[in-house]
C-alpha positions as CSV (number, residue, x, y, z in Angstrom):
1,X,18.6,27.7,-1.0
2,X,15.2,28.0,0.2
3,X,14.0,25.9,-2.6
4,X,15.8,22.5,-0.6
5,X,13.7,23.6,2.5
6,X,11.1,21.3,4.0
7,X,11.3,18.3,2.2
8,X,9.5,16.1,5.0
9,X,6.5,15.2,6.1
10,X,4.0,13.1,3.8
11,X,0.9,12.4,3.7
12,X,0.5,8.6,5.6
13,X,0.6,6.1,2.7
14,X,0.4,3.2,5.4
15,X,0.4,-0.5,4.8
16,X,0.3,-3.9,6.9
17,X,3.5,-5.2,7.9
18,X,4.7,-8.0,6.3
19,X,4.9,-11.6,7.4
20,X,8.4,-12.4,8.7
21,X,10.2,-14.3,5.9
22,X,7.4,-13.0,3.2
23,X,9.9,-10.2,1.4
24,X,12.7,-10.1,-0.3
25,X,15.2,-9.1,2.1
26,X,13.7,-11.4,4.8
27,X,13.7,-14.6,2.8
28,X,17.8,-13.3,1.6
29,X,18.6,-12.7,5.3
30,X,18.4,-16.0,7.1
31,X,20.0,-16.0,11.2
32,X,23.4,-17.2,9.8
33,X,23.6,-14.5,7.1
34,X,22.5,-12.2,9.8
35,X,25.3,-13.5,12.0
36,X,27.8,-12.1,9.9
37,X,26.9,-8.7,10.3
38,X,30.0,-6.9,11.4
39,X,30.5,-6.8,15.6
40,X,29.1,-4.2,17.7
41,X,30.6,-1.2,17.4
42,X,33.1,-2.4,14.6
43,X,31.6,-0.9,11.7
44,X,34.7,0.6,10.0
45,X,33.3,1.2,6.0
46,X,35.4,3.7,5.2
47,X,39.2,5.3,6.2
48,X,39.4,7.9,9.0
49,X,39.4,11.4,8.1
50,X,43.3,11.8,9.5
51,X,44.0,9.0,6.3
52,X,46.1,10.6,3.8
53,X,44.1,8.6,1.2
54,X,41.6,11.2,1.0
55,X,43.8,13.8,0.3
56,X,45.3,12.0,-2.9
57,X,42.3,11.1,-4.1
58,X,40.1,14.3,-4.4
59,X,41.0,16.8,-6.7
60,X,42.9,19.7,-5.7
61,X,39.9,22.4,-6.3
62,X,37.4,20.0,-4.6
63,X,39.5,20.1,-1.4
64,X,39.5,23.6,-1.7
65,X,36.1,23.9,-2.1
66,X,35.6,21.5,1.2
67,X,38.1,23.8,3.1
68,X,36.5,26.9,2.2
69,X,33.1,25.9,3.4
70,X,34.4,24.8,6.5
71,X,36.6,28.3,6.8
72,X,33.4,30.1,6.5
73,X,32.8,28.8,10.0
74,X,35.8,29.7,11.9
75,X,35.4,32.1,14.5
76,X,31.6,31.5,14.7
77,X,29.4,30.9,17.6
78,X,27.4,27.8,17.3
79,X,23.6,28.8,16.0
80,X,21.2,28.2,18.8
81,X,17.5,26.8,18.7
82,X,15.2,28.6,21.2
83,X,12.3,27.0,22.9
84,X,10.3,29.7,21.6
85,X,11.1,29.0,18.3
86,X,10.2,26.0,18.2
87,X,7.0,26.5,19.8
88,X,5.8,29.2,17.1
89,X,4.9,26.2,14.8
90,X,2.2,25.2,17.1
91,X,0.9,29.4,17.3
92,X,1.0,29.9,13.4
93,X,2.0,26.9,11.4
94,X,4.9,28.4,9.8
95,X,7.9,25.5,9.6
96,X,9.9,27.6,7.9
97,X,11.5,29.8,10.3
98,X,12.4,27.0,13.3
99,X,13.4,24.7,10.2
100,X,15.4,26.7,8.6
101,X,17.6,27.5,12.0
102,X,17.5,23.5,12.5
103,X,18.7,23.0,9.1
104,X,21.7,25.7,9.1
105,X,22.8,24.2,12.2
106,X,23.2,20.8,10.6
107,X,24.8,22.2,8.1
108,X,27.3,23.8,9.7
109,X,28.2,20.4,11.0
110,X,28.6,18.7,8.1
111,X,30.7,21.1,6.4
112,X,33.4,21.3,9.2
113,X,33.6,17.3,9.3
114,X,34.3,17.4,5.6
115,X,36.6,20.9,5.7
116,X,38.9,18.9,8.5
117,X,38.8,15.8,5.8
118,X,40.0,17.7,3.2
119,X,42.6,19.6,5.3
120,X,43.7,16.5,7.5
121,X,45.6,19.5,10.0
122,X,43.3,19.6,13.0
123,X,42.6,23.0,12.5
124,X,38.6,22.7,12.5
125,X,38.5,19.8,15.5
126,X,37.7,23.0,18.1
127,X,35.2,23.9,16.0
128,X,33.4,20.0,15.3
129,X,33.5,19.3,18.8
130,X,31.3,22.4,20.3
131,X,29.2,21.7,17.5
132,X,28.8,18.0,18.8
133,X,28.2,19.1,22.1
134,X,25.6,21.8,21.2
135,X,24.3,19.4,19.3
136,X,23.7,16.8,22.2
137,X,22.7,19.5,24.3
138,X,19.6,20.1,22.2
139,X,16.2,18.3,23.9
140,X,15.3,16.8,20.5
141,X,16.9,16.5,17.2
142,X,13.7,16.6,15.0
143,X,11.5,19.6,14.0
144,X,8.0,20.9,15.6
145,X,5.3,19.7,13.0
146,X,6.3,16.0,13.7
147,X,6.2,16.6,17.7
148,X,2.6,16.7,19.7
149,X,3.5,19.7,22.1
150,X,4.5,22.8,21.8
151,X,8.1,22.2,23.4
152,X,9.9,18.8,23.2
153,X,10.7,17.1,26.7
154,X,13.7,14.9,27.3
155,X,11.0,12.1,28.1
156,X,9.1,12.3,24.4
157,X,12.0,11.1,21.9
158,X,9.5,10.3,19.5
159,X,11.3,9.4,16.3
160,X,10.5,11.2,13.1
161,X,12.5,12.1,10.0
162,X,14.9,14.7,11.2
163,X,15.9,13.6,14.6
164,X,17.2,9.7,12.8
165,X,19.1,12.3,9.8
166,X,20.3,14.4,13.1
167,X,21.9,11.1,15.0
168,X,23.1,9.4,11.7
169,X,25.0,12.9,10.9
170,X,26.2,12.6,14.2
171,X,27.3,9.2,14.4
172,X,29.1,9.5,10.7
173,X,30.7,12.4,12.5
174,X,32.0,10.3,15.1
175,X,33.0,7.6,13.7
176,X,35.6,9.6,10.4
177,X,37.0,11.9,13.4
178,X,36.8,8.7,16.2
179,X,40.8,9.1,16.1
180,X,41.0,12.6,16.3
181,X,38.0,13.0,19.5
182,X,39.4,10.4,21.1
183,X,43.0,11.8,21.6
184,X,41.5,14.8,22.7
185,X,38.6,12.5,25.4
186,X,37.1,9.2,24.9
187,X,34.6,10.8,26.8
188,X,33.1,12.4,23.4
189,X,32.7,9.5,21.6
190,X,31.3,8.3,24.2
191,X,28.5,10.6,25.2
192,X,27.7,10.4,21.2
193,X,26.6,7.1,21.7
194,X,24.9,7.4,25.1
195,X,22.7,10.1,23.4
196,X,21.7,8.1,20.2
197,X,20.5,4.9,22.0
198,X,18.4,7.2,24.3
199,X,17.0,9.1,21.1
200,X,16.9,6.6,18.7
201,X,18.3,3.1,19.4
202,X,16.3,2.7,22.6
203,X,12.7,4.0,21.2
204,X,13.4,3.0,17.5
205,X,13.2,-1.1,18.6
206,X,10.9,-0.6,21.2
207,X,8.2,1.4,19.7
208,X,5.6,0.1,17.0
209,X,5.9,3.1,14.8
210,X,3.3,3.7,12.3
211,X,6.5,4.8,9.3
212,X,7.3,0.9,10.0
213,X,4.4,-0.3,7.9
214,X,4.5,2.8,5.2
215,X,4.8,2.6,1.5
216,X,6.6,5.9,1.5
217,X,9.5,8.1,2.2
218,X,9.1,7.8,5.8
219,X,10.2,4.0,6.2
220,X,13.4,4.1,4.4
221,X,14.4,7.4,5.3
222,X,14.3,6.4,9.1
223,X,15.7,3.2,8.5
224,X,18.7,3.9,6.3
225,X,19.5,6.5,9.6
226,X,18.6,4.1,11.9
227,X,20.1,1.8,10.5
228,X,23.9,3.6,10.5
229,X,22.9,4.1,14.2
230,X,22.8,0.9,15.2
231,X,26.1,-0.2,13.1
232,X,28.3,2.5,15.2
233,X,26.7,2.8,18.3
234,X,24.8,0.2,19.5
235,X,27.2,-2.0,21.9
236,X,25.0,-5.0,22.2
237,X,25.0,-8.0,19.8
238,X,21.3,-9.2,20.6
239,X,20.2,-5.8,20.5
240,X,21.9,-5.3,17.0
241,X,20.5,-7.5,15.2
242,X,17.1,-7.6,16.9
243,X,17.3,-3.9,15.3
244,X,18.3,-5.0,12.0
245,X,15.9,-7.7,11.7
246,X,13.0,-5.0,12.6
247,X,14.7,-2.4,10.1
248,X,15.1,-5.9,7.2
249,X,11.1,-6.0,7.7
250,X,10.0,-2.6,7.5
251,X,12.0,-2.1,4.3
252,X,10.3,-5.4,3.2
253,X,7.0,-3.4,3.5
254,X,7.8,-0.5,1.6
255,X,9.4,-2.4,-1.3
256,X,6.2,-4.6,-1.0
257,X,3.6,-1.4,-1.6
258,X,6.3,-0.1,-4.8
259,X,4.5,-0.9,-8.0
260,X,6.8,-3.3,-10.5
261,X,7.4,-0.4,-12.6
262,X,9.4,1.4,-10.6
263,X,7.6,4.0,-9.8
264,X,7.2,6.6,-7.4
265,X,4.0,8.3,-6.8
266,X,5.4,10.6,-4.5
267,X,7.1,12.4,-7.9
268,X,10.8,12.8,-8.6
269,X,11.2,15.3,-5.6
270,X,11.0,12.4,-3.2
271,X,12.8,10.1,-4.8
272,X,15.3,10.7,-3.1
273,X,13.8,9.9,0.4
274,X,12.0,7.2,-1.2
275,X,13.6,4.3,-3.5
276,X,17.6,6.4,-2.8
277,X,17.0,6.1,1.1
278,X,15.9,2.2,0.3
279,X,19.5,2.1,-1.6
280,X,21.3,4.1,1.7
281,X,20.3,0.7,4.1
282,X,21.1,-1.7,1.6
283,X,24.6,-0.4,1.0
284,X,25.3,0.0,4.6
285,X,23.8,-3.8,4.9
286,X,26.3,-5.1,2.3
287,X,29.1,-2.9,3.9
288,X,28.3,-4.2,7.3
289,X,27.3,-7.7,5.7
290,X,31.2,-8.1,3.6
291,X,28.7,-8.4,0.6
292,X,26.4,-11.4,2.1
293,X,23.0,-9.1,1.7
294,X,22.8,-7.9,-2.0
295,X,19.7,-7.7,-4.0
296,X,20.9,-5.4,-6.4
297,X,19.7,-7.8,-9.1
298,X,16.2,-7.6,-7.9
299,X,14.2,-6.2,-10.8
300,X,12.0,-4.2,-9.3
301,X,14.7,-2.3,-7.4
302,X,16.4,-2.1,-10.7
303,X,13.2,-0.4,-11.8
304,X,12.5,1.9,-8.6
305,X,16.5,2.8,-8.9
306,X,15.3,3.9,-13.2
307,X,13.1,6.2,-12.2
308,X,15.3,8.9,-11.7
309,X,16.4,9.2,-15.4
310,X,13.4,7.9,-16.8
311,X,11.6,11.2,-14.8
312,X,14.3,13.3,-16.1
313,X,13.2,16.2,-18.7
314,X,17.0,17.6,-20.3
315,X,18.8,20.7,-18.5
316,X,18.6,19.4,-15.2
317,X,14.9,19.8,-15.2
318,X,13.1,17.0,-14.2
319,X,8.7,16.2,-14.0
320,X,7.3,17.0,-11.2
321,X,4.0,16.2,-10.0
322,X,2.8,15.7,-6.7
323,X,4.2,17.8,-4.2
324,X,7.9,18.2,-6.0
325,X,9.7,21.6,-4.1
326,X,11.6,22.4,-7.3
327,X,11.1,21.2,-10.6
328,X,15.3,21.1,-11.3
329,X,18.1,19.7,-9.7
330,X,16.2,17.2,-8.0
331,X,18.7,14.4,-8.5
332,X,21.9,14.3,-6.9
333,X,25.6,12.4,-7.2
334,X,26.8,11.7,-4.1
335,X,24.0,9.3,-4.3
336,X,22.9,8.8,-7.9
337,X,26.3,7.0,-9.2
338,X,27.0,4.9,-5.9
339,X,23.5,3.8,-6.4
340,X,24.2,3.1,-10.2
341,X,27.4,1.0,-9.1
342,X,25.1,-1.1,-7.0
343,X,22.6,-1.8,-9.7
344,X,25.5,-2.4,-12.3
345,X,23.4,0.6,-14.3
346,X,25.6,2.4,-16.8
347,X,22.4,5.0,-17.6
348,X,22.6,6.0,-13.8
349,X,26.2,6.3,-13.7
350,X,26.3,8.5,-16.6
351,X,23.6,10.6,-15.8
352,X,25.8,11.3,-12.2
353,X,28.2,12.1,-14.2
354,X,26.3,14.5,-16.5
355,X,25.1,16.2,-14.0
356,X,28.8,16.8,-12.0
357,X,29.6,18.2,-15.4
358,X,31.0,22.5,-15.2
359,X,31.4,22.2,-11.4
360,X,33.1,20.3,-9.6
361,X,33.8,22.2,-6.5
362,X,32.3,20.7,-2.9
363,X,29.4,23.0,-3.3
364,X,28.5,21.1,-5.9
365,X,29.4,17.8,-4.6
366,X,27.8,18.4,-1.0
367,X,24.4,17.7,-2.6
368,X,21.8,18.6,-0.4
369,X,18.6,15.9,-0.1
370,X,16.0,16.1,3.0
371,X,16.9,19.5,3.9
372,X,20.7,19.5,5.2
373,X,23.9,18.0,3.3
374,X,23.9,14.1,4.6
375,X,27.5,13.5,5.3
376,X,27.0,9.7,5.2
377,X,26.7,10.0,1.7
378,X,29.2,12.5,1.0
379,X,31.5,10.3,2.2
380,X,30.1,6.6,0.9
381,X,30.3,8.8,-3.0
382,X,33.7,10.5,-2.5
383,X,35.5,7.1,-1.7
384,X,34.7,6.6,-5.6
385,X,36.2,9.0,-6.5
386,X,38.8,7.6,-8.3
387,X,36.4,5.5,-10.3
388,X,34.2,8.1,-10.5
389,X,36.6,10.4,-12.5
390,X,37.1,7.7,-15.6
391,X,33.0,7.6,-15.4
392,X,31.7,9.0,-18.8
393,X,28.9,11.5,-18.8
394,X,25.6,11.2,-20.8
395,X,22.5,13.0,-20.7
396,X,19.4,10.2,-20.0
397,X,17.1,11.8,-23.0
398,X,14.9,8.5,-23.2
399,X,12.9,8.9,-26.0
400,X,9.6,7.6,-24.7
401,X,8.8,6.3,-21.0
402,X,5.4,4.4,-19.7
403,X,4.6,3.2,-16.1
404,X,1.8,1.0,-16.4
405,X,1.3,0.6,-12.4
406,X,1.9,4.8,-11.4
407,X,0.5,5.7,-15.1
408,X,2.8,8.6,-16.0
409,X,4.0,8.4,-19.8
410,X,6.6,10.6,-21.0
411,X,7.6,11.3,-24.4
412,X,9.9,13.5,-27.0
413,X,8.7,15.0,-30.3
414,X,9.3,17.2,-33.0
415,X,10.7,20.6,-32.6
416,X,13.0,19.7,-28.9
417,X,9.2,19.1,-27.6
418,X,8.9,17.1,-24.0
419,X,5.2,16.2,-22.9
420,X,4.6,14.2,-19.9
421,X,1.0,13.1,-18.6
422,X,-0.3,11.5,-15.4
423,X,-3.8,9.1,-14.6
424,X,-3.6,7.5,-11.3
425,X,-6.1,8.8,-8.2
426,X,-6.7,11.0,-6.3
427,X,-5.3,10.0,-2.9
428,X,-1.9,8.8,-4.3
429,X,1.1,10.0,-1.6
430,X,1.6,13.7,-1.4
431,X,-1.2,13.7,-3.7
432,X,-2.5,16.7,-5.5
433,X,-6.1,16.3,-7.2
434,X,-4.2,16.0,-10.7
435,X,-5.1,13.3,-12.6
436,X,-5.1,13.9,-16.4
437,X,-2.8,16.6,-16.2
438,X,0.5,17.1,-18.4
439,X,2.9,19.5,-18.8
440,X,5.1,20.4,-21.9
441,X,9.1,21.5,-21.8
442,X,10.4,23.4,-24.9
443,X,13.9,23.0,-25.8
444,X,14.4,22.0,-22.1
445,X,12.5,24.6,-20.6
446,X,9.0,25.0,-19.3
447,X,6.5,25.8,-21.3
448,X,3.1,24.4,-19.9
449,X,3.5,23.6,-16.0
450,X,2.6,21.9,-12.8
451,X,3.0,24.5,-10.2
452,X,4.3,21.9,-7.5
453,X,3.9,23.3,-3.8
454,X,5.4,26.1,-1.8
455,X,6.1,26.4,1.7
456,X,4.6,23.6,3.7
457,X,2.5,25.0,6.8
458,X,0.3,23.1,9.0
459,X,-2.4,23.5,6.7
460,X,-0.5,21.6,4.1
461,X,-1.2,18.0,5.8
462,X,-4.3,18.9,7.9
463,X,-8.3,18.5,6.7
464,X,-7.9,22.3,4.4
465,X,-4.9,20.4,2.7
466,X,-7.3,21.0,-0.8
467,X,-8.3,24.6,0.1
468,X,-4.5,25.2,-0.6
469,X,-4.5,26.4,-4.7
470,X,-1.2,24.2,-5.8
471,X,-3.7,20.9,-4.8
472,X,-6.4,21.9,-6.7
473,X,-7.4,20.8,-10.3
474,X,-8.0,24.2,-11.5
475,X,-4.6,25.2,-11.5
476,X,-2.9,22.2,-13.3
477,X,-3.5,21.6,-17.0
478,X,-7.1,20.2,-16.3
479,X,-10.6,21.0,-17.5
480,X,-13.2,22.3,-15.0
481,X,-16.8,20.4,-15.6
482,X,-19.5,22.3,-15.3
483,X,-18.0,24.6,-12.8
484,X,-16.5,21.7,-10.6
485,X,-12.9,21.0,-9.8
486,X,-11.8,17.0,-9.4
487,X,-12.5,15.8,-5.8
488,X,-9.7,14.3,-3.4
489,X,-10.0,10.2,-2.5
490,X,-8.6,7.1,-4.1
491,X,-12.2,6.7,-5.7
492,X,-11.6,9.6,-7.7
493,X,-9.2,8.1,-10.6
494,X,-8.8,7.6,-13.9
495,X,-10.2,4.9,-15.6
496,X,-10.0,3.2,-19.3
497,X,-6.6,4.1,-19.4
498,X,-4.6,3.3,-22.6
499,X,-1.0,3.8,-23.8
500,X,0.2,3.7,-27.5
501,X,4.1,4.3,-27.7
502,X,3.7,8.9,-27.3
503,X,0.2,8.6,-26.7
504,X,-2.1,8.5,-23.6
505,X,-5.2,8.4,-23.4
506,X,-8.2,8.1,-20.2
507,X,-11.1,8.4,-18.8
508,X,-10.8,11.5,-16.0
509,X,-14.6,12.2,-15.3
510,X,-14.1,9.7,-12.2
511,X,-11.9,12.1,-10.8
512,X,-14.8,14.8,-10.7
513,X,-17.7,14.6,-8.0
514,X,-21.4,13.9,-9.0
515,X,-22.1,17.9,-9.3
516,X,-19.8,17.5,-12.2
517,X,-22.9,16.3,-14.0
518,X,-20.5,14.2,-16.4
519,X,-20.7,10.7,-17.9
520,X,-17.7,10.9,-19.8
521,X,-14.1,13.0,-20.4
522,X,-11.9,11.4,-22.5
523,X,-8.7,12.9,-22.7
524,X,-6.0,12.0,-25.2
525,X,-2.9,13.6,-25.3
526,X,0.0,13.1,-27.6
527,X,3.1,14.3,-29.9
528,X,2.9,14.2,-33.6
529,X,5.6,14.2,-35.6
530,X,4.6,17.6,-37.1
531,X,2.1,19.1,-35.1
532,X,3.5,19.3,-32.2
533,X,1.4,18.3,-28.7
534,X,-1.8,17.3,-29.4
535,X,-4.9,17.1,-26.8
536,X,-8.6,16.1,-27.7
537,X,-11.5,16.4,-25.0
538,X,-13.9,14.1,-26.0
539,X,-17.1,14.8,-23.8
540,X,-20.5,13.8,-22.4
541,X,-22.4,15.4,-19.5
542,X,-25.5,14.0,-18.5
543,X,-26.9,18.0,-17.8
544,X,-25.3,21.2,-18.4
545,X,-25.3,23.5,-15.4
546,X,-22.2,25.8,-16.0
547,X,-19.7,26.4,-18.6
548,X,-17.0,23.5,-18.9
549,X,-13.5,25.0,-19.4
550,X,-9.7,23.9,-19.4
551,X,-7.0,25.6,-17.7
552,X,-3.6,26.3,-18.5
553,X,-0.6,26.9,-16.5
554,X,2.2,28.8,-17.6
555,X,5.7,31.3,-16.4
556,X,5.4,32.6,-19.9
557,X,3.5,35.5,-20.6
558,X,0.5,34.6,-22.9
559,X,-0.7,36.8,-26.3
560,X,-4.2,35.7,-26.6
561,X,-4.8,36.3,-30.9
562,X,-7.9,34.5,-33.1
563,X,-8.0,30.9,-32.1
564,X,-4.0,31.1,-30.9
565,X,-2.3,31.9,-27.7
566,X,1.6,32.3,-28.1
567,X,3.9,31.4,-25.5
568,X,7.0,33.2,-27.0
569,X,8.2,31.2,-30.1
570,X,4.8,28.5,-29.6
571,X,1.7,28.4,-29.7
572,X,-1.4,27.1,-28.4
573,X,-4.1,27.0,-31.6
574,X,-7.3,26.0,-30.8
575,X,-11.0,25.9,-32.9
576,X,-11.9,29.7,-32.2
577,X,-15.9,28.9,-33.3
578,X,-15.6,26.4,-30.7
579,X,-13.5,27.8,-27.6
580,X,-12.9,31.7,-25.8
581,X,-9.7,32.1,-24.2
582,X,-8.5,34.3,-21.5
583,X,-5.7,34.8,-19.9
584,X,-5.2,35.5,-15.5
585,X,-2.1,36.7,-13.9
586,X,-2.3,34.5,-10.7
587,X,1.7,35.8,-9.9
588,X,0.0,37.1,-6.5
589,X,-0.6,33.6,-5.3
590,X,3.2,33.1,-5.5
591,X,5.0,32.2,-2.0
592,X,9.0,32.6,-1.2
593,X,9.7,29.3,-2.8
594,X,7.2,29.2,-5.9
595,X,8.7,32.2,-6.2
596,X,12.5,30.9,-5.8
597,X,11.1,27.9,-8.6
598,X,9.6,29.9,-10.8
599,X,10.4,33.3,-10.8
600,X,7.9,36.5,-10.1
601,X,5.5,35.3,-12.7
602,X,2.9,32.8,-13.3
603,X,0.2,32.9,-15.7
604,X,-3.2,30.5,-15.8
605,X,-4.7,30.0,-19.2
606,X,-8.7,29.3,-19.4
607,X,-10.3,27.5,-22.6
608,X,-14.3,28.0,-22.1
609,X,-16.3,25.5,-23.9
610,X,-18.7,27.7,-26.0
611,X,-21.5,25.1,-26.6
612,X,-24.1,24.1,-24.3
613,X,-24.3,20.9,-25.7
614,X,-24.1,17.5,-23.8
615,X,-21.7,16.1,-26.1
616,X,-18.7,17.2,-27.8
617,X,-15.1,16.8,-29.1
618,X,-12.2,19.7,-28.6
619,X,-8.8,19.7,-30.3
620,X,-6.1,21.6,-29.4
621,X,-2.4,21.9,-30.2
622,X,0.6,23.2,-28.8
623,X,3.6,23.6,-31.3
């Protein structure tokens, strides 16, 4: 759906590289641990697709379901990516339309190699193998806004996200079918690798990349690719581990810039790329390793792999701040539970198991996570399968959640009430200029929002990133001081910041520029047991040049009464001597994919601050 499109490119979180030996997989991974890393071009983790052992151990309506996407296929000439296409990015900074054919493509892939799996007959091998070779024909495997010209060159194999998920798809295709291609021509298999050490092996090791050094998605997401490169198609011991050892120090970095809690300032959304791409090269190390390299009881891995539940709202919804493409679905099983296996984490494995719950067909199963289905762990999540079906299911409804290092409390209340509230700064990764702002789920369903972001365009990571209205304070749940919206930079942040188990409360007029004219905006937000969400702004300006108001987001169509607006069955009261409301339709400012998130409709609330006065207090409840 369009909603899994263009999950990729971040804003730059970068960091210095580590010392060799100063992180935690260095000092684990000494030369002879290192020397019993599986031999070049032996990497066999799981059984070929021609084993019967798949076949007995997948349900008979999951095979089905693999089959039938596969089938879908048949006949079908394979999609092709025109120069021109992927030039239009540079003309008019739409991603969507060259990404979207890119994606399909991949796709297509994918669900042949698992159809054939299921099947075990041959019948989709024709298919697979023009599908590797238009696949190798292609001049770059990675998408326009992460390449400097217009068209890609066979010289310029810059690595970015897409083209490493592009060769690991590839190699895992290789290596389940390697039986199969090579009765047919070892010259296949071979050509597979002769193309990913010229696109990725080769510059990978020999190229300084900035995503090397990064405390976000970038690092592991490469690496964890990378990484399944180098373990099936790099023939050379020195250069295999010379490879790993620069992939053991870059991951060293980004778990070095993850705060102890856990958590992931990129939002839920990324997650995935993030701490579940970090868990995607440590499993293929302790594959490739026979178990030697294992830090599953590190604890702050045991907290970054936590996060996903502790995010999670009830009905698949999860929070979603930052730039989050969806606010639903955002975590998936074919890496949730293998990652809960390695951490020993019953919660995790339950919550997998929750949400595999009504479907189990392949569409289901074939999760989707950067954009197109990534076979690796489709077929890394499916080998536990037999474990996977005694698993019990549980929903992860944690009562109360606080990351003191991100600053993101979430908590449950009276009356199926779910409020969650962010501090933090203003330059945070993938950062909107949010901090203060909370939303509120009802029953499991939204009820005051973060809009998220829709399509991403060049704009989206250039200098008018903030002239795009999902990054902008005034529509998030956040006052406007004296006519001024918060300010983007790390300096612009929350201060004072307290937490009291369901309670959190800051200091946000550091997140406003010095026209803001304000000394002071202490918000405290809460659940009580029988008034539902509170929030008190507690004020003081040091001149009053324009009204001071608080805005509202909302899919639910507001009634504006005396000192009430009602969102369906709630409410939102407020001190009508004290506070005007009004209510916008801003459904116009809706893209393809807000649209796909939210539905036709969005609504922003505005509280205007009657007084004039320097100083003052503001309660409101939502209930």
């Amino acid at each position: 759906m369009l909603r899994r499109l263009l999950l990729c490119l971040g804003l730059c979180l970068t960091l210095p590289s580590l010392v060799k030996g100063e992180g935690i997989l260095a000092s684990r991974c000494s030369d002879v641990v290192l020397e019993g890393i599986v031999a070049p071009l032996q990497f066999s983790p799981l059984p070929l697709a021609s084993s019967p052992s798949w076949r007995a151990t997948l349900p008979e309506a999951m095979r089905k379901s693999y089959i039938a996407l596969g089938e879908r296929h048949l006949g079908q000439p394979w999609p092709t990516l025109p120069a021109s296409l992927f030039a239009d990015y540079k003309t008019t900074g739409n991603r969507v339309r060259y990404e979207s054919a890119c994606f399909a493509k991949r796709t297509m892939l994918a669900e042949l190699v698992m159809a054939e799996l299921a099947e075990g007959k041959g019948r989709f091998l024709n298919m697979i193998v023009d599908g590797l070779w238009s696949h190798l024909e292609e001049t770059w495997w990675g998408i326009p806004a992460h390449y400097a010209t217009p068209y890609p060159t066979p010289a310029d194999q810059t690595v970015d996200l897409f083209n490493a998920e592009t060769a690991s798809l590839i190699a895992w295709t290789s290596f389940v079918l390697s039986d199969s291609l090579d009765a047919r021509s070892p010259i296949i298999r071979q050509r597979v690798c002769e193309e990913i050490s010229r696109r990725i092996l080769q510059p990978a090791l020999s190229t300084d990349y900035w995503w090397k050094h990064a405390g976000m998605n970038w690092n592991p997401w490469i690496c964890s690719n990378w990484l399944a490169c180098v373990l099936f198609c790099e023939s050379d011991r020195t250069r295999q581990l010379a490879a790993i050892r620069d992939i053991l120090q870059s991951l060293d970095t980004f778990i070095s810039s993850y705060p102890d809690d856990g958590g992931c300032d990129e939002g839920p959304g990324y997650w995935e790329r993030a701490a579940a791409s970090l868990f995607d090269a440590l499993h293929l190390l302790s594959l490739a390793s026979g178990g030697s390299i294992d830090i599953s009881n590190y604890p702050k891995l045991q907290a970054m792999g936590s996060y996903a539940y502790k995010t999670y709202i009830q009905n698949g919804y999860c929070t979603n701040f930052a730039d989050s493409h969806d606010n639903k679905s955002l975590f998936h099983v074919n890496v949730l539970y293998p990652f809960g296996i390695y951490l020993h984490d019953d919660t995790m494995k339950a919550f997998a198991k929750y949400l595999w719950q009504g479907d189990a067909s392949a569409a289901a199963a074939y999760s989707k996570s950067g954009n197109f289905p990534t076979l690796g762990r489709e077929l890394l999540f499916i080998s536990h399968y037999d474990e996977f079906g005694q698993q019990r299911a549980q929903e992860p409804l944690l009562p109360d959640v606080w990351f003191p290092n991100l600053q993101v409390m979430a908590t449950r209340g009276h009356g199926g009430l779910y409020l969650a509230m962010k501090g933090g700064h203003n330059d945070e990764s993938h950062n909107h200029n949010d901090v203060g702002s909370f939303i509120v789920y009802a029953d499991g369903e939204p009820l005051l929002i973060d809009p998220g972001v829709g399509e991403y365009t060049a704009k989206t990571f250039g200098a008018s990133r903030y002239d795009i209205w999902t990054m902008q304070s005034c529509y998030h749940n956040l006052p406007r001081i004296n006519g001024c919206n918060q300010s983007a930079g790390k300096s612009f942040a929350a201060s004072g910041v307290t937490y009291k188990k369901g309670i959190l409360s800051m200091d946000i007029s550091g997140a406003y520029p010095a026209e803001a004219q304000v000394k002071k905006w202490q918000r405290t937000v809460g659940i009580h047991r029988t008034r539902g969400v509170t929030v008190t702004e507690s004020y003081e300006l040091s001149a009053y040049s324009a009204p001071s108001s608080i805005h509202l987001m909302t899919t639910t169509p507001p009634v504006i009464g005396d000192g009430v607006v009602s969102l369906g069955s709630h409410r939102i009261t407020f001190p009508s001597s004290a506070v005007s409301a009004e209510c916008e339709d801003i459904s116009s400012l809706l893209d393809p994919l807000l649209k796909d998130i939210w539905g036709e409709k969005m609504y922003r609330i505005t509280l205007t601050i009657k007084s004039h006065a320097l100083k003052g207090t503001i309660r409101y409840e939502i209930k």
